[in-house]
N, C-alpha and C positions, 0 to 999 in steps of 0.2 A: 658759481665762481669760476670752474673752470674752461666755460663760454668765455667768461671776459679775460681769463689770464690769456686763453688762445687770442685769442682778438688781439693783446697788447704786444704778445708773442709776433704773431703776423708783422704786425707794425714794424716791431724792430726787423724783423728778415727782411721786410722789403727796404728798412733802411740799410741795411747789409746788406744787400743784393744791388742796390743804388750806389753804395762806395764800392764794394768789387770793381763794378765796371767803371765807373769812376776812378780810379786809380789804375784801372789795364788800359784806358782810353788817354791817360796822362803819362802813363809809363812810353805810350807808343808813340806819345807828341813830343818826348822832351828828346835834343841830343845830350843831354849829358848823365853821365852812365853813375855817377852816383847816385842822381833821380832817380834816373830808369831804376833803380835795384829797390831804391825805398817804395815807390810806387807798386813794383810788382810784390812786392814782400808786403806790404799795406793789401794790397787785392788780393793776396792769399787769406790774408789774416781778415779781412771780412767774411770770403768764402766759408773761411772754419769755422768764424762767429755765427755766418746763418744757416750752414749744417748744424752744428750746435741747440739752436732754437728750435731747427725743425721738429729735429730730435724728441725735442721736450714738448711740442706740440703734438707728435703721434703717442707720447704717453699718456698725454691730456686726451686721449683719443680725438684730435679734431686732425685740421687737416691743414698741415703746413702751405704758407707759400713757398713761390717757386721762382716768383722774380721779384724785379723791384718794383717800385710803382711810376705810375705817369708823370707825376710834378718829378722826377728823379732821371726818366727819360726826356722830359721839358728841357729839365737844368742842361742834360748834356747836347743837345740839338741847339739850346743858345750857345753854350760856351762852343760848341763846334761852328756857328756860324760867326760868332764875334773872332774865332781865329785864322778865319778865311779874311776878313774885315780887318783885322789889325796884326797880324802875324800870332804865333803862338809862343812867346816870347817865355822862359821857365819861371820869371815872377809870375808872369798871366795866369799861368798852369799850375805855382800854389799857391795863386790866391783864388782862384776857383776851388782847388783842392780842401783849402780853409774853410772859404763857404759852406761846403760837404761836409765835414767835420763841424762845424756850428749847426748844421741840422741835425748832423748823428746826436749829439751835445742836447738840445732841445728834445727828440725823441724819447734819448734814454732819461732825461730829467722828468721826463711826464710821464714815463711808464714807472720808473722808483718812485713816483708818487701815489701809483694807486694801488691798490690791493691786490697781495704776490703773495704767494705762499713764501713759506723761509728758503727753501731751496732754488725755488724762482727766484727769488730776490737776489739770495748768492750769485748764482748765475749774470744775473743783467748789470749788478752790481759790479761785479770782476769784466765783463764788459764794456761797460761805462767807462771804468779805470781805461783798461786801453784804447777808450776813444779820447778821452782827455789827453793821454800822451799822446798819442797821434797828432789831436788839433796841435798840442804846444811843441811839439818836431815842424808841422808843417810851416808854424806860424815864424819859428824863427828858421828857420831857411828863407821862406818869404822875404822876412827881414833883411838874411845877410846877401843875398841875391840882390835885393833894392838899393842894398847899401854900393852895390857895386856895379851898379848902373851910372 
């Protein structure tokens, strides 16, 4: 079991390691300084989340990751080319942001679906929560940002 809690563990840091920079890559694209603050304050709070996990993976005795993963460098090598292509306008940047947040969403829905111990659970669990608040902050800024185009 604690092979695969590592394994699911992994998953989530590299989907935490994907929003970090993801969010310090959106922080440095936006000019507007209420972004900028949410953005790097979201890329901290990923960074703790997958300190967090490491954590609990050298307890598991395995061996944490350290980055994010490929589909995650993908994502931001398109969104950096589509904003050379169209400008990087602050909708553009959280509705990409949301994207990310529907992955984190998706990850952490299939890892609380498979077999955690209680305290793992706890853990991914109180996680989860603040990706959910994340996605639903990003999504209505999205909103009121589009509203005002």
């Amino acid at each position: 079991m604690a092979d695969h809690v590592v394994k699911v563990l992994n998953e989530l840091i590299e989907t935490s390691k994907n929003g970090e920079k993801g969010f310090a890559k959106a922080a440095e694209d936006t000019k507007n300084t209420e972004l900028k603050a949410l953005f790097e304050s979201r890329s901290r709070d990923c960074a703790s989340g997958a300190a967090e996990l490491q954590a609990i993976v050298r307890q598991l005795g395995g061996d944490p990751a350290t980055g994010g993963s490929v589909a995650g460098a993908m994502h931001r090598g398109w969104t950096e080319l589509k904003s050379t292509v169209t400008g990087r306008s602050d909708t553009a940047i959280l509705e990409e942001c949301e994207r990310g947040e529907d992955h984190a969403k998706e990850k952490y829905t299939d890892a609380l679906k498979g077999d955690l111990t209680p305290e793992v659970r706890a853990v991914v669990e109180r996680q989860y929560q603040g990706v959910l608040r994340n996605h639903d902050q990003i999504r209505e800024l999205r909103n009121r940002f589009k509203a005002q185009q």
